[in-house]
N, C-alpha and C positions, 0 to 999 in steps of 0.2 A: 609412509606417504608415497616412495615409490612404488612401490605396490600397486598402491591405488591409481598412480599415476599410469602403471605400464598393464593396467588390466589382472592383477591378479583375479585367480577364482573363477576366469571366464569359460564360458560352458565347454568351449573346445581345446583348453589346454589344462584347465583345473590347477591342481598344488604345486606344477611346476614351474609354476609362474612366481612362485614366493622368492624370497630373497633372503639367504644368509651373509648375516654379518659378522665380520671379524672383528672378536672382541676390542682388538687394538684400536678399529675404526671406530666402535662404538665407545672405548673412552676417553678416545680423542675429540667428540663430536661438542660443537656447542653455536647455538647462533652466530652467524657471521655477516657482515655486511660490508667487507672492504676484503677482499683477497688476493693476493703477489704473488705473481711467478716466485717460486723455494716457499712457498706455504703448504702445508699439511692439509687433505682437504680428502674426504671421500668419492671414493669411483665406484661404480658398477662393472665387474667385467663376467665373463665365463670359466668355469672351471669344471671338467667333468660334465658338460653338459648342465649345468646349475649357473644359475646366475648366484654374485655373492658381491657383497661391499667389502672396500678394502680402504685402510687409509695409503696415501701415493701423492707425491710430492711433484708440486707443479713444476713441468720443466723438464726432459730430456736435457740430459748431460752430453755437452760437445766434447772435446777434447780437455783432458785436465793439462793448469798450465805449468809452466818449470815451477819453481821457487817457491811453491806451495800457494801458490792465484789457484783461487777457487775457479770453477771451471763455467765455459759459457752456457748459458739455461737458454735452452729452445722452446719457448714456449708455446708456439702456434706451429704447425705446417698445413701447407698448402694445398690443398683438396686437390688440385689439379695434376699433382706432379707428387705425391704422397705414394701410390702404388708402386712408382719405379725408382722413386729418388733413395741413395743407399742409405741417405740416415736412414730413414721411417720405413721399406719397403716388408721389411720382416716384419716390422709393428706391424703394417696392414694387415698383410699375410696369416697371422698369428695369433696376433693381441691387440686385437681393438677394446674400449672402453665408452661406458655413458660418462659424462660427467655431470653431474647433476647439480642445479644453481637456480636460483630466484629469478635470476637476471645478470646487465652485465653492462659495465659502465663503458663509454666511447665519448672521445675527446673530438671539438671542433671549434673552427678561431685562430685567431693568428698567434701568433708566436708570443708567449710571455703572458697571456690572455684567453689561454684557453678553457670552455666551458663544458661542463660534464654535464653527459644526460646518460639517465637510466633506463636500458630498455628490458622490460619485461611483458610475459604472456599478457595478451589485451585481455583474458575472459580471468587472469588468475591462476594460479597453478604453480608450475612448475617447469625449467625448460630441461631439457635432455639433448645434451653438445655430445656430437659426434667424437670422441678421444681416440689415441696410443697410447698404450705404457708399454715399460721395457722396466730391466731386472738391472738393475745399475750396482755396481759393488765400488765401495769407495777405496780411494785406495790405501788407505791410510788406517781408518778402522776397519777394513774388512768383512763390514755389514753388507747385505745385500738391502736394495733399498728400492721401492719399486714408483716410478716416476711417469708423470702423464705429460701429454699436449694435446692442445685443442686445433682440430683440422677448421681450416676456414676456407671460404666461397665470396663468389662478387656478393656485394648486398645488394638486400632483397628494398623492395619501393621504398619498407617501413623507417630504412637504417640509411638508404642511400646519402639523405641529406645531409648526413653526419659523418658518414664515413662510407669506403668503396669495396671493405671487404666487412664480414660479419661471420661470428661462428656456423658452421653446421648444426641445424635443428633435427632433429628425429621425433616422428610421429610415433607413438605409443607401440602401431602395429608394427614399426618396421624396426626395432630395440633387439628382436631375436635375430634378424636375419643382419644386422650391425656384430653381434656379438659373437654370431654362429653355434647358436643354441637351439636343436633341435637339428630339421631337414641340411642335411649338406647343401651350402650358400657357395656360387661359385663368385668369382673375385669383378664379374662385370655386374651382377646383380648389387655386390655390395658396392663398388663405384657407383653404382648410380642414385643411392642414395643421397650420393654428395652433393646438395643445390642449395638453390636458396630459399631460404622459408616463404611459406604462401604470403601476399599481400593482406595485411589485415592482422598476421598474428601475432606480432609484436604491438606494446604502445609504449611511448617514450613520454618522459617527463625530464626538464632541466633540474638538476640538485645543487646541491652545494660544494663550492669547491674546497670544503673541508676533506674530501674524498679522496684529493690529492695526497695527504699525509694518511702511511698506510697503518700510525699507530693511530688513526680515527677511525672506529670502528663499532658503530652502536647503531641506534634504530633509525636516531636525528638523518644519517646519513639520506637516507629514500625520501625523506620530505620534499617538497612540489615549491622549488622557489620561483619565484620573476625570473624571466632572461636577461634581465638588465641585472637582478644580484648574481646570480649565477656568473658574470664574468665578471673577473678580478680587474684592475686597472692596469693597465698595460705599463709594466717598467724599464729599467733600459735592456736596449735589444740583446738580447743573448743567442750564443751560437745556434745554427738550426739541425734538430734530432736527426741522423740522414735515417734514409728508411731501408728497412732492413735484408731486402734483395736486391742482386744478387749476394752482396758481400754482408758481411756480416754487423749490426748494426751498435754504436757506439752505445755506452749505460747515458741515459739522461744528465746533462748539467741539473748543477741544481737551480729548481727554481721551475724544473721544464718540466713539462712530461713527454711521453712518446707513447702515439695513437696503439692501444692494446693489440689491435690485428694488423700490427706492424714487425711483430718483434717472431716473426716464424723462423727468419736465420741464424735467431739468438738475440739473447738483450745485452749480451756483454757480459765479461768479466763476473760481478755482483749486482745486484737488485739493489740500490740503492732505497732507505727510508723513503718513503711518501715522494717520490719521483718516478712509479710508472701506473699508467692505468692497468683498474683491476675489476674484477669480475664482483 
């Protein structure tokens, strides 16, 4: 399906357009429809001038902490400040990735009552999010373990109403000069891939806030409910998620969630069960 998505077979690049999978990625693969930063998920990146899928763990690792705390997961950075900022500047540099997904869930509403909407390709398809990965070795087993983030942008007309940032989209033609596959890509060309998607190609729908718990995860979830079901009844007040620049942002109380393209400083500590938005 990527493939198809990125043009394989086309008259002026032919069979280099195909993609190898890494068996791992391919037996880890199966329908998904609720995904958490420290989830297993497939990526697209470059190797050898080949593009190849890979499985890669949502999240760049912060610093690990004393006493055996699992370590902060970066899940988003920041399109604007990505090329020089020293987490992510080698990722740019280096190892950029697609990450490929249906769509991508964004939270909006006041506090204790917030409503999910789905946004995906208005014609169908497929989206192609701008990533990093990095070679993460634990410290403990000794694995090397290879982990992505999704770079994000102001939103575009489609996402504005919902929220103020949205992933990076990549257009089919511009997947090689993202991944630097083929012609030598110099580093202002691939900056300026970084925008926001055209007006029109996103469509949103309101879903259900079963979507907040991240062990729900089947078809039910993409169904087209009311905006009056879609929000839960607001209960008593609970603390508010701070957001996650410049400092680094707290894990969600429970009960709460916090806006997906919020969490580029880190989400904290652990990902807590069914308490962050997900892709």
């Amino acid at each position: 399906m990527l493939e198809a998505y990125l043009g394989a077979g086309a008259a002026n690049d032919g069979p280099a357009r195909a993609i190898a999978a890494d068996p791992k990625a391919a037996a880890l693969y199966r329908p998904r429809y609720n995904i958490a930063p420290s989830t297993v998920h497939p990526v697209l990146r470059a190797q050898g001038g080949q593009r190849e899928l890979v499985a890669a763990t949502w999240g760049f690792t912060g610093r690990f902490a004393g006493g055996g705390a699992a370590p902060s997961l970066l899940a988003n950075a920041r399109a604007e400040s990505a090329r020089t900022k020293p987490t992510f500047r080698g990722a740019f540099a280096a190892r950029r990735c697609v990450v490929p997904a249906d769509g991508f869930y964004e939270w909006s509403g006041p506090k204790g009552a917030r409503r999910p909407t789905w946004f995906h390709p208005a014609g169908g398809g497929m989206l192609r999010m701008a990533g990093l990965y990095q070679l993460a070795k634990d410290p403990d087993a000794g694995d090397i373990d290879v982990r992505f983030t999704i770079l994000t942008t102001e939103a575009s007309a489609d996402v504005a109403q919902v929220h103020d940032r949205m992933p990076v989209l990549l257009a089919p033609e511009d997947v090689d000069l993202w991944l630097g596959v083929g012609e030598q890509s110099d580093a202002d060309r691939v900056e300026a891939l970084l925008r926001p998607a055209p007006r029109g190609s996103l469509a949103a729908r309101a879903v259900s806030t079963r979507v907040n718990a991240v062990g729900h995860d089947d078809p039910a979830l993409l169904e087209e409910v009311a905006a009056e079901a879609a929000a839960p009844r607001a209960g008593p007040a609970k603390a508010a998620a701070p957001k996650a620049s410049p400092a680094k942002a707290a894990a969600p109380k429970a009960g709460g969630t916090l806006p997906l393209f919020d969490l580029d400083a880190g989400a904290g500590p652990a990902v807590p069960s069914g308490r962050t938005p997900r892709r």
